[in-house]
N, C-alpha and C positions, 0 to 999 in steps of 0.2 A: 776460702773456707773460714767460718765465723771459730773464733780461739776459741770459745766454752766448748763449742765441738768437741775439739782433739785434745783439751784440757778433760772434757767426760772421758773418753777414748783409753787414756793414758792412764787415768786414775782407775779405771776400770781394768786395764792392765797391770796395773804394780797392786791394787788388790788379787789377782789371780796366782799374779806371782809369787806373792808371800804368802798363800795358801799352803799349810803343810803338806809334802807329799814326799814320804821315803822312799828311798833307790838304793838298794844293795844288790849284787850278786846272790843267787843261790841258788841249790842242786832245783829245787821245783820254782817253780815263780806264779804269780797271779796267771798267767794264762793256765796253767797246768790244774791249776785250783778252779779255774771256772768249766777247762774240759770234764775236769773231777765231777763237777754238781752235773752237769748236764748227763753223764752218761752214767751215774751212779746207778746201775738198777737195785742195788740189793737196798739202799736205801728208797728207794721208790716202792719197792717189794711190801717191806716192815707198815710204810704210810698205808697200801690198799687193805694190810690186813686191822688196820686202826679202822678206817673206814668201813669194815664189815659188822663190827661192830656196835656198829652205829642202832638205835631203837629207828624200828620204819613209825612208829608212832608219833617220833620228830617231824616223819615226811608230811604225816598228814595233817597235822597241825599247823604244818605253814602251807601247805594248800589250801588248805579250810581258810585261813585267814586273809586270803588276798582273792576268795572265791565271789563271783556273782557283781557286785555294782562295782567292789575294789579293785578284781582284776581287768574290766570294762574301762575303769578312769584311767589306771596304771598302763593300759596298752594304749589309749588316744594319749596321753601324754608323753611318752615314749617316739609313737611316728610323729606328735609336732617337731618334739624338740630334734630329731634325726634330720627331720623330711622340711616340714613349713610351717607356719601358724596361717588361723586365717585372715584373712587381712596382712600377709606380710608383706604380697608385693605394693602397695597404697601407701604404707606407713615406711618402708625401707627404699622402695625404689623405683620410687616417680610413677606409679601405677599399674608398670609391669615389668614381670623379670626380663623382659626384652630388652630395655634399656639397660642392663648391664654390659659393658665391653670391657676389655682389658686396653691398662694405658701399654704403653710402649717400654715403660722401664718403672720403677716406683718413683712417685714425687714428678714425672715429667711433663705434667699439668699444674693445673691451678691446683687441683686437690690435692688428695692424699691417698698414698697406696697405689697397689698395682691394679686393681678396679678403676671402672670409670662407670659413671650415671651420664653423660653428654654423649661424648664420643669415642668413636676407637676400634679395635682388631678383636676379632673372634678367638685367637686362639695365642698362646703362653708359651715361652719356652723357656727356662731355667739352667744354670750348671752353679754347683757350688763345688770347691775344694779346699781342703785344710788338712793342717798336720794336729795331730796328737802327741801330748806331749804329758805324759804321766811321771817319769824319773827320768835319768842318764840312762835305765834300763829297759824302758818302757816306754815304747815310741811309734806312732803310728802314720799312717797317708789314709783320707777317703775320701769320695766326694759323693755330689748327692744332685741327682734332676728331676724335674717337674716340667713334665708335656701336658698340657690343655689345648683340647681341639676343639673343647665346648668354654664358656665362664661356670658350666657348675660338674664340669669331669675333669678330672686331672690323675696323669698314669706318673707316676712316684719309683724311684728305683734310688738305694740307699748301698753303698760300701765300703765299707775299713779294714786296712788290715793292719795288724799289731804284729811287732817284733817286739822279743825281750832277751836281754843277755843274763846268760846264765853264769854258773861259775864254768859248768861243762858244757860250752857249744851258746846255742841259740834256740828258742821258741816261734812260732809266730802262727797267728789264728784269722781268719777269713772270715767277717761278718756281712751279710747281705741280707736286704730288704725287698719286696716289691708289693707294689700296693695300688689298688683301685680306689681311689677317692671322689667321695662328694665333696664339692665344693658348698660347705651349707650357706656360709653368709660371706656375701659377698659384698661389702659394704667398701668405703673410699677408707677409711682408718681402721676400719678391722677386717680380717679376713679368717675364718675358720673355717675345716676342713676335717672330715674322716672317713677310713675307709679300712679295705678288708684284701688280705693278701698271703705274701707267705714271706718266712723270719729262716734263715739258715747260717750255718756255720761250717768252717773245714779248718781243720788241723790234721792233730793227732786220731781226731773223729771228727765225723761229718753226720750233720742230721738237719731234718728239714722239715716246716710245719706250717700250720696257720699262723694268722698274726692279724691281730687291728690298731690301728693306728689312727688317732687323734693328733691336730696340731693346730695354731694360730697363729698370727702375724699383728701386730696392733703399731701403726704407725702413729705413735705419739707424737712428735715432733720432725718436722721438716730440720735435717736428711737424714733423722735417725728413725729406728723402728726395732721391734723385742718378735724375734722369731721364739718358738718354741713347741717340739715336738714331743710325743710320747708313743711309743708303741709296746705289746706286749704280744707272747706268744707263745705256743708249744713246741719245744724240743726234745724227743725222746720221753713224753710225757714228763716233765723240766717247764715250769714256768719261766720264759726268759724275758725280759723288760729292757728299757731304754729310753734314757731319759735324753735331750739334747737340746740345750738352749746358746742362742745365742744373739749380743747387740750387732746390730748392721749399720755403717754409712756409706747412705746410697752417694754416688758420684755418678749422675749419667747414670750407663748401662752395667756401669761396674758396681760390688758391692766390696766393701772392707769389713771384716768382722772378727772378733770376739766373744769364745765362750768355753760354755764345759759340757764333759759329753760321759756317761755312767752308763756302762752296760752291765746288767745282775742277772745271775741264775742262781739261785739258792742264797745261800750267805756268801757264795761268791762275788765280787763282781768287778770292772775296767772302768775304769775313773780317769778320767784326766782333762789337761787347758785345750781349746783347739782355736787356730786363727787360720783363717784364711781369704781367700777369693770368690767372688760371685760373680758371675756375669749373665744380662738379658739377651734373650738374642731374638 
């Protein structure tokens, strides 16, 4: 393996490490703060009677303004950027999205990424795992897979769970994702994806909702590549968001990686380093 490698690798490491991140004991802790935002109703209560009074004169004013050729341009631009342009298969991929296959592993070709334009398998299979690591108190296990039986469908299932020591006892909270995704671009160094599913949690409380999820993959340099995910979602009428990036080196079928992962509901939210394991299979 080429030394800048594991010299990025490393130095990407001891910055993560010396990111500040406090760890104390105490009666409540951040999981207890983000069960708090998510099932607050009375503050959820106070926000709908803000919203009542709201002028409908506002409503109509931005109807009016996005009415007739504006809302026309606004929705064909909208289904390219979702769906296709035209002319994408000609100019992205040799003339038709037919020739798109999935390579065997990333980097296991001449090109780049898990896409192929030449050759290759119809269908993807994924597993990633990693620890979380927020304080001495605050500590996690999740992993995360991606099945494609198509190059442009991919079925997404994401979960963490956190533990946190308290001064009295122990915390811990159960996040899980699942998601329907289009594969939008499918290219040898980029690959981008979104889709539409559902966002839950279980603790102390349990609640469960929609979610959409965006994410990308851009393979910059053979055997690294910058994954990065977003999703967001309703919980108990509670916006809940999640942020998760992370650097990979591919090896083969294996993947080594590095990153950070923020899960927010209100002014709440779960932050912390995660490393783990990738495998293709």
């Amino acid at each position: 393996m080429k030394t800048w490698v594991w010299r990025l690798m490393m130095a990407v490491l001891l910055l993560l490490i010396a990111a500040p991140h406090r760890s104390f004991a105490q009666d409540k802790g951040k999981i207890g703060d983000f069960e708090k935002e998510v099932d607050d109703k009375d503050r959820k209560d106070d926000d709908d009677d803000d919203d009542d009074t709201w002028d409908d004169d506002d409503d109509g004013g931005f109807y009016a303004a996005i009415a007739g050729d504006g809302l026309w341009l606004l929705t064909r631009a909208t289904f390219h950027t979702l769906f296709y342009f035209p002319r994408e298969d000609s100019l992205l991929y040799r003339g038709s999205y037919r020739n798109v296959h999935f390579s065997d592993y990333p980097y296991a070709g001449a090109g780049a990424g898990l896409y192929s334009l030449s050759r290759g398998r119809q269908v993807a299979f994924n597993l990633a795992f990693n620890h979380f690591y927020h304080g001495e108190n605050l500590r996690g296990v999740g992993f995360r897979g991606r099945f494609s039986p198509f190059p442009y469908i991919s079925l997404e299932g994401q979960y963490l769970r956190l533990t946190e020591d308290l001064e009295r006892g122990s915390d811990y909270l159960e996040l899980y994702n699942a998601f329907v995704n289009y594969n939008r671009l499918r290219t040898e160094p980029v690959a981008i994806w979104w889709g539409l599913g559902l966002k839950g949690m279980r603790g102390s409380v349990s609640h469960t909702g929609p979610a959409f999820n965006l994410g990308s993959e851009i393979y910059f340099k053979r055997p690294l590549s910058f994954h990065l995910a977003y999703s967001v979602g309703s919980l108990n009428s509670t916006g809940v968001s999640e942020l998760y990036l992370r650097l990979n080196l591919h090896v083969q079928r294996f993947t080594l990686f590095l990153g950070y992962q923020n899960v927010s509901a209100g002014s709440a939210d779960l932050n912390g380093l995660i490393s783990g394991i990738g495998v293709y299979l």
